[in-house]
C-alpha positions as CSV (number, residue, x, y, z in Angstrom):
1,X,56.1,-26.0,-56.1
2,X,55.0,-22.4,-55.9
3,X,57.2,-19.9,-58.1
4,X,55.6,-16.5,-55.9
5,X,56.7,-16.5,-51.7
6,X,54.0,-18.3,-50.8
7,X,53.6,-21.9,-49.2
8,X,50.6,-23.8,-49.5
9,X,50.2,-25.5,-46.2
10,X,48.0,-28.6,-45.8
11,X,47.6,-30.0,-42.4
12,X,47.0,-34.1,-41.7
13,X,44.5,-34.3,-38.8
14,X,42.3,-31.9,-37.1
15,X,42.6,-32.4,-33.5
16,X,44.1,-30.6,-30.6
17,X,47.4,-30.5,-32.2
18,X,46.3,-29.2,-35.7
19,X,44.0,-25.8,-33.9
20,X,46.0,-25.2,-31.1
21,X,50.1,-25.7,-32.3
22,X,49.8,-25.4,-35.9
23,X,46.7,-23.6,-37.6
24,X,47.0,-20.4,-35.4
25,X,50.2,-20.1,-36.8
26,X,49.8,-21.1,-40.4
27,X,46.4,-18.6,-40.8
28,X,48.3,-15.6,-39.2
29,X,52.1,-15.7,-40.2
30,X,52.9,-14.8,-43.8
31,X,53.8,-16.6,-46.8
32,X,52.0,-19.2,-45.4
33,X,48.2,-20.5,-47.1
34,X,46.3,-23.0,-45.5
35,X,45.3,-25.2,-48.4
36,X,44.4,-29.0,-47.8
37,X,43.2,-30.8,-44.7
38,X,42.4,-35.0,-44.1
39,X,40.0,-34.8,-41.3
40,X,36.9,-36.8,-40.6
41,X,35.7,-33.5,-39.4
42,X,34.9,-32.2,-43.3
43,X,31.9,-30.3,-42.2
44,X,33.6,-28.4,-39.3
45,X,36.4,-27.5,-41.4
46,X,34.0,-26.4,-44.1
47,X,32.4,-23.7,-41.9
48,X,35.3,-22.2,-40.3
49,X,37.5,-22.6,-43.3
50,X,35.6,-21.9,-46.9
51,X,37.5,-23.0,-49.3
52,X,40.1,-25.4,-48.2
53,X,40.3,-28.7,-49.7
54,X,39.0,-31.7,-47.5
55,X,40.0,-35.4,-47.7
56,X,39.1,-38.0,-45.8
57,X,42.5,-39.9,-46.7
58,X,45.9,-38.6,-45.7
59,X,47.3,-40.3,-48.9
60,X,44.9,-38.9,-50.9
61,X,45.7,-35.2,-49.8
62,X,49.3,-36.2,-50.5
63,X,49.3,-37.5,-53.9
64,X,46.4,-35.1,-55.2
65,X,46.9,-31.7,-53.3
66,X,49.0,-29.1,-54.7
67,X,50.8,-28.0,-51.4
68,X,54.4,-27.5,-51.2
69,X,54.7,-27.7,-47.2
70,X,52.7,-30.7,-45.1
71,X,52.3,-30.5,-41.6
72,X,51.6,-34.4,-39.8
73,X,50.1,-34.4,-36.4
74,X,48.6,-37.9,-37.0
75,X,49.6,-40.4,-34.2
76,X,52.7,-41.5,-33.7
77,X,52.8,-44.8,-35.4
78,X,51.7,-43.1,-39.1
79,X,54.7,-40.9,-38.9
80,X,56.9,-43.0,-40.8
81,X,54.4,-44.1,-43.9
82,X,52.7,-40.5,-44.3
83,X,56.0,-38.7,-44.2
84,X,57.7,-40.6,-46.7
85,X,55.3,-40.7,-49.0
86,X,55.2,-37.0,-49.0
87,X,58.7,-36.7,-49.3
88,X,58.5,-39.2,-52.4
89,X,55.2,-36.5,-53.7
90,X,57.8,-33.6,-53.2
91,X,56.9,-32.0,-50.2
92,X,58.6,-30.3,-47.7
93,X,57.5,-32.1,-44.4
94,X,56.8,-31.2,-40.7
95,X,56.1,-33.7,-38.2
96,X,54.7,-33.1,-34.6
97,X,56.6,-34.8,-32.1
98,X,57.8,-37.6,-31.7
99,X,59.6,-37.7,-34.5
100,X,59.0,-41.5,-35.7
101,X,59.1,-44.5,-33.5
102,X,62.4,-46.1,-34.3
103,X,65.5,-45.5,-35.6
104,X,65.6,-46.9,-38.8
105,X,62.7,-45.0,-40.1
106,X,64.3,-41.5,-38.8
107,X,67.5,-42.6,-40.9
108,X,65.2,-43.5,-44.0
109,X,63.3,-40.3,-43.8
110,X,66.5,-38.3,-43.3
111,X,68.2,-40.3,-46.5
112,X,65.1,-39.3,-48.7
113,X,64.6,-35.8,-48.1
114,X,68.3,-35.0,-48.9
115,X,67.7,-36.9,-52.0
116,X,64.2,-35.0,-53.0
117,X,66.3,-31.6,-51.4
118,X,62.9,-30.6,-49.4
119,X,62.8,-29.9,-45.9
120,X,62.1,-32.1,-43.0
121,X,61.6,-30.8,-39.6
122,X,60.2,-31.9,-36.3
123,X,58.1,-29.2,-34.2
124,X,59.8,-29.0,-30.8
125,X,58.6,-26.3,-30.1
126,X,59.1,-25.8,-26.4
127,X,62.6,-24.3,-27.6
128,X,61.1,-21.3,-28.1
129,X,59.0,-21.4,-24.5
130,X,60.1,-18.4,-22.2
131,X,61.7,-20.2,-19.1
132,X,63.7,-22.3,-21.3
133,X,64.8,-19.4,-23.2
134,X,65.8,-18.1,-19.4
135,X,67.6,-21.0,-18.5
136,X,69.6,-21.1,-21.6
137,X,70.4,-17.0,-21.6
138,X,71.2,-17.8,-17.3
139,X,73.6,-20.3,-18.1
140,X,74.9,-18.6,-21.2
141,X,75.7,-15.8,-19.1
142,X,77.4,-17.3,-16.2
143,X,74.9,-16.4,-13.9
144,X,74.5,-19.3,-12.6
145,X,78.4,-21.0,-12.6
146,X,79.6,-24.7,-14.1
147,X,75.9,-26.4,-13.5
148,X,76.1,-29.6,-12.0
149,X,72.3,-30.3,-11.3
150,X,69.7,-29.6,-13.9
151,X,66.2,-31.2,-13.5
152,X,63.4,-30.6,-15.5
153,X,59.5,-31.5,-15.5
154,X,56.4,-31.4,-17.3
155,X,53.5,-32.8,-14.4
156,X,50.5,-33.1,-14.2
157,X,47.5,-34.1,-12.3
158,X,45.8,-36.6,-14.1
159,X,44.7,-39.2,-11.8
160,X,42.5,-41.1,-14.4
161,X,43.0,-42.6,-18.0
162,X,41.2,-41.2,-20.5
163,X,40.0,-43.1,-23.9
164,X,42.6,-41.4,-26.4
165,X,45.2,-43.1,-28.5
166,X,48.3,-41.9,-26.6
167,X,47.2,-43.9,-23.8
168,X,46.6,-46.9,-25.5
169,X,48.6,-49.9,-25.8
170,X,49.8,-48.7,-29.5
171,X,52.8,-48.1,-31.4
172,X,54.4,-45.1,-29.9
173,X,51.9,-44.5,-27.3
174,X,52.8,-43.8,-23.6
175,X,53.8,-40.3,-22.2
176,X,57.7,-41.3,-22.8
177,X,56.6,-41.0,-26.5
178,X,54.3,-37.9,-25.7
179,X,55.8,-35.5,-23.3
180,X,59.7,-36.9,-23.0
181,X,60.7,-35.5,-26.3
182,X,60.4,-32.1,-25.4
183,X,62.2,-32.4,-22.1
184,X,65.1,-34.2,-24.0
185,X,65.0,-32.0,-27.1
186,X,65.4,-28.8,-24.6
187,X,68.4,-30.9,-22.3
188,X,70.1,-31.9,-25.5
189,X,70.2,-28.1,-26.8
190,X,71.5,-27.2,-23.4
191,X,74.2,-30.2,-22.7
192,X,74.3,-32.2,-26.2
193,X,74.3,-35.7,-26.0
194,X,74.6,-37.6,-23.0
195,X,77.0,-40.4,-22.2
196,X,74.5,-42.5,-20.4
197,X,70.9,-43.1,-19.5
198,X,68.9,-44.5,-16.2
199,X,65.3,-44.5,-16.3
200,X,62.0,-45.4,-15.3
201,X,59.1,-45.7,-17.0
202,X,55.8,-47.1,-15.5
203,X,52.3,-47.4,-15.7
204,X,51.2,-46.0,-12.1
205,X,47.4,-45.4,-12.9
206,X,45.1,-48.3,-12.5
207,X,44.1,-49.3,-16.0
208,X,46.7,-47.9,-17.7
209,X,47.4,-49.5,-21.0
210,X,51.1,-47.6,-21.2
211,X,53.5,-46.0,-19.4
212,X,51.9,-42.5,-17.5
213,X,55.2,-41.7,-15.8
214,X,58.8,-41.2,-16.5
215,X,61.8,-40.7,-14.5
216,X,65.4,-40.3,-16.9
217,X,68.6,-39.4,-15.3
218,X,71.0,-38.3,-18.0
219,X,75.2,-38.8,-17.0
220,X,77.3,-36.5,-18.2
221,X,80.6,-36.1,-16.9
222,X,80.7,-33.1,-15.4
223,X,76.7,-33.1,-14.1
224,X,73.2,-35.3,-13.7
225,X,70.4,-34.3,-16.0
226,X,67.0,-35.2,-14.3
227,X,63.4,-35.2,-16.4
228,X,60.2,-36.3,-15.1
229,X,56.8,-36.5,-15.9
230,X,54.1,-37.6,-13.2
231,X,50.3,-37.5,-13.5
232,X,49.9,-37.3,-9.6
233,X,51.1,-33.6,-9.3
234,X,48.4,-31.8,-7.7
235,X,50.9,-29.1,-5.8
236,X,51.9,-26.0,-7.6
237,X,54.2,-27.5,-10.6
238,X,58.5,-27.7,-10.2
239,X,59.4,-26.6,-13.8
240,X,63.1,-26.1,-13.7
241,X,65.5,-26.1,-10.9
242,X,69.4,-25.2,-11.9
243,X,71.8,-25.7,-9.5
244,X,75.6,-24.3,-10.4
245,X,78.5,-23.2,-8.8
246,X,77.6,-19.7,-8.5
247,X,74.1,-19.9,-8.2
248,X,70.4,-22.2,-8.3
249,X,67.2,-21.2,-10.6
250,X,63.9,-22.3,-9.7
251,X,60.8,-22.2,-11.7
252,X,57.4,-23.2,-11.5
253,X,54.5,-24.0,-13.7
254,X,54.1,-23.8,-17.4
255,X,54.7,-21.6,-20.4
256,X,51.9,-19.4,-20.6
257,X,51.2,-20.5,-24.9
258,X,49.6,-23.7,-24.7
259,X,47.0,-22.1,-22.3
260,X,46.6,-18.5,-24.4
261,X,46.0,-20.7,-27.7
262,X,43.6,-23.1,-25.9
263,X,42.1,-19.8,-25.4
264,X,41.6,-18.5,-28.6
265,X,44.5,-15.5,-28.3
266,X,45.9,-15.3,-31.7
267,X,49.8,-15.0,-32.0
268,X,49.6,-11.5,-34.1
269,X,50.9,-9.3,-31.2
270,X,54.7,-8.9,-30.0
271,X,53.7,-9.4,-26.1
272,X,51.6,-12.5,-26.5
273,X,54.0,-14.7,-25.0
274,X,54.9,-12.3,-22.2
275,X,54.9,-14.4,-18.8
276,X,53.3,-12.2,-16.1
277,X,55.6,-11.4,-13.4
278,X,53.8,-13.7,-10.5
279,X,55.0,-16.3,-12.2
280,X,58.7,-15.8,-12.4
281,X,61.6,-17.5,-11.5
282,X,64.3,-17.2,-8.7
283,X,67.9,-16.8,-8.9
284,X,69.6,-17.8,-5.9
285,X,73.4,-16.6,-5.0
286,X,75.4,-16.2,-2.0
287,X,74.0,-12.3,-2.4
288,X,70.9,-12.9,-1.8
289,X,67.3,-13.9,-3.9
290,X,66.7,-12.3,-7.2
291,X,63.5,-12.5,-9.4
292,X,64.2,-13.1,-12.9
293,X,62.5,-11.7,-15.6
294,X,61.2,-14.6,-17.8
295,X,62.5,-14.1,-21.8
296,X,60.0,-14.0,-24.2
297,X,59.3,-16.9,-26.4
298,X,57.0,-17.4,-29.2
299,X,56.4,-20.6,-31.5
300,X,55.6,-18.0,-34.1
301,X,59.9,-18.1,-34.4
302,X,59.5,-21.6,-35.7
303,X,57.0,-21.0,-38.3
304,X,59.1,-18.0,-39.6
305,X,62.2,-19.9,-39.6
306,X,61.2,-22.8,-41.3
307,X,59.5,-20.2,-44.1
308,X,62.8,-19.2,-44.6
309,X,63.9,-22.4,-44.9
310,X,61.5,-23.8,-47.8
311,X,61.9,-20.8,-49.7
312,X,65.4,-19.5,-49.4
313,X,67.2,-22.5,-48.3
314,X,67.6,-21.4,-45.2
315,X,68.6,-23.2,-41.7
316,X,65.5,-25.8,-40.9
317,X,64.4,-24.8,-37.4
318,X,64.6,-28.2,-36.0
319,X,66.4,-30.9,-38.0
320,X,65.3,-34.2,-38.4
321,X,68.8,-35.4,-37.2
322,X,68.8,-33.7,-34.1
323,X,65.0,-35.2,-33.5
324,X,66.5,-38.6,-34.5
325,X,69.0,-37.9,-31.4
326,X,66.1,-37.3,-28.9
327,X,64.0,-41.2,-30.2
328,X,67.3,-42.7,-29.9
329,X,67.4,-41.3,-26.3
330,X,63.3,-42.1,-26.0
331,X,64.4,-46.1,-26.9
332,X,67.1,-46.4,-24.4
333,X,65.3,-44.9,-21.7
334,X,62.8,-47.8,-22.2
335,X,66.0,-50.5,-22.8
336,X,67.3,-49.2,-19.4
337,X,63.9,-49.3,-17.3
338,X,62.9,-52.7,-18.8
339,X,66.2,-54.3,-18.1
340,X,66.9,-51.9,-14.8
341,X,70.4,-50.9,-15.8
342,X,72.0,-47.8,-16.5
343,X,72.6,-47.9,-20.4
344,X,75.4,-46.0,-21.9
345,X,75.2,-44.0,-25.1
346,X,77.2,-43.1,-28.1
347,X,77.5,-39.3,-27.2
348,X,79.1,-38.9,-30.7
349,X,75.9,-39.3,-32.7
C-alpha cells in the first residue's frame, strides 16, 4: 500500500458508470490517482488518459496492479467474484450498486474485509443528492410533524427496451436490482429497517426480458413507506411527497448531478450542485405554502469521506452492512411480488 497520502485508484469498466459517477471524482478530488483501468476500450482510455495502465481482464488488473483502492462498476452478477478477489489482493474495495446479488455473498465479502482490515463500501450516492438532503434536514427539524406518509420515486419515460445488460434476463438484472437500491438505501437512512414488505415487480414493456417496474410498500408501525419506479412517466416527475402531522413536502424531478456530469461540468466548484430555484420544493402547513430552498448535495462528500477512511481509518461512507440491509430488502420485495403476500422482515438486522 502507499506509505505517502495518496490512493492509487483503478477503475473495473469504462462505461457510463466509470465517466459519469466515478472518474470525475477520482481525477479532481485529492489524494486520489487514477492508476489502472480493465476496459475493452484500451485505445479511448489511452488518448484521454496517457499513462494509466490498461487491462483487458479485471483479474488481471487485480492481481498485477499496484492500487491500494478499486472501484467495480462491472454488472451486477461479477460483484461477488471481482470483489473478493480484491479483498484477498489487499485492496480496499468500492462497489457501485447493487451491492451483490444475494445474501450470502454480502456476508462473505463483509467476513473478509474485516479479516484483510481494508475498506469496503457501496456507492449510494443519492445520499448526498440535495432533495434528500432536504427531506432529511425537514424532518430533522420538525417542520414537517410525526410523518405518516412518505413516497418516493425515480420514473422515467422509457417506453422501449433497449439492448443493455440490465435489461436482460441476467443475474441481478431488472430495474429492482438497478434503481430500487437507492430509493431503499435513502428510506432506510430516514426510517431504518422496516417491519414488512409488499411489492410489485413486473415487466410492463413488451419484450421485456426483466422486471421495468417496481411498486414497494414498506410497514412500519407508525407510517407506510412507498417507492416506485415506472418507465411510462412522461408528466413532469413526483420525486418526493411527505406527508406529516404538521405539514406535506412535495418535490419534483431529479437531482440536478447526474445531468451536470453527463454534461461534462466538473465537480471542482462549491455551487455545482446548487438546484436552481424553479425547481424547488413545497412545504405545505395549515399557514399557508412555502418554497423550500433545496440543500446542497455533492457526491464529491463520498469520495472525500471514504479518503479519510483508507488512509486514517476513518468512518467508511457507506458500509457494506448497511448495503447488505437494502439486497435483503431488494430479495423480499421479489419473494413478496412472486408469491403476492405481504412478507415480514427482521427489522433487527
Amino acid at each position: 500500500m502507499s506509505t505517502t497520502a495518496e490512493i492509487k485508484t483503478a477503475i473495473i469498466g469504462y462505461g457510463f458508470s466509470a465517466t459519469t459517477f466515478h472518474l470525475p471524482f477520482i481525477l479532481n478530488l485529492p489524494p486520489f490517482r487514477f492508476t489502472a483501468v480493465s476496459t475493452s476500450k484500451g485505445d479511448v482510455v489511452r488518448q484521454q488518459h496517457p499513462g494509466v495502465e490498461v487491462y483487458t481482464q479485471a483479474e488481471k488488473l487485480l492481481t498485477e496492479s499496484n492500487a491500494d483502492l478499486v472501484i467495480i462498476t462491472a454488472p451486477n452478477e461479477a460483484h461477488f467474484a471481482l470483489a473478493k478477489l480484491a479483498l484477498q489482493q489487499g485492496k480496499h474495495v468500492v462497489l457501485e450498486k447493487p451491492f451483490v446479488t444475494r445474501v450470502e455473498q454480502g456476508e462473505e465479502l463483509i467476513a473478509l474485509a474485516r479479516k484483510q482490515q481494508r475498506v469496503l463500501s457501496v456507492y449510494h450516492n443519492r445520499r448526498w443528492d440535495g432533495d434528500f438532503l432536504t427531506v432529511r434536514k425537514l424532518i430533522d427539524d420538525g417542520r414537517l410533524g410525526t410523518v405518516r406518509y412518505f413516497e418516493s420515486h425515480f420514473d422515467r419515460f422509457r417506453p422501449e427496451v433497449r439492448k443493455r445488460w440490465r435489461e436482460s434476463n441476467v443475474e441481478g438484472g431488472g430495474i429492482l436490482f438497478d434503481l430500487g437500491p437507492h430509493l431503499l438505501d435513502q428510506a432506510l437512512q430516514l426510517f431504518g429497517p422496516p417491519t414488512a414488505i409488499t411489492a410489485q415487480v413486473k415487466a410492463l414493456r413488451p419484450h421485456a426480458e426483466v422486471d421495468d417496474f417496481f411498486h414497494l410498500t414498506l410497514h412500519y408501525p407508525e407510517r407506510l413507506v412507498v417507492l416506485r419506479s415506472s418507465p411510462f412517466c412522461a408528466s413532469p416527475n413526483l420525486r418526493f411527497e411527505v406527508q406529516g402531522e404538521a405539514g406535506s413536502y412535495v418535490k419534483y424531478g431529479l437531482d440536478p448531478q447526474e445531468d451536470r456530469l453527463k454534461a461534462g461540468l466538473l465537480p471542482v466548484t462549491r455551487n455545482w450542485a446548487h438546484e436552481a430555484p424553479e425547481q424547488y420544493g413545497q412545504l405545505y402547513t395549515t399557514n399557508g405554502t412555502t418554497q423550500v430552498t433545496t440543500e446542497t448535495g455533492g457526491y464529491q462528500h463520498y469520495f472525500q469521506q471514504l479518503a479519510r477512511a483508507v488512509l486514517s481509518g476513518g468512518e467508511v461512507p457507506v458500509s457494506a452492512e448497511q448495503a447488505l440491509c437494502n439486497i435483503r430488502l431488494v430479495l423480499l420485495a421479489q419473494q413478496s411480488s412472486a408469491s403476492g403476500q405481504t412478507i415480514k422482515t427482521d427489522s433487527r438486522e
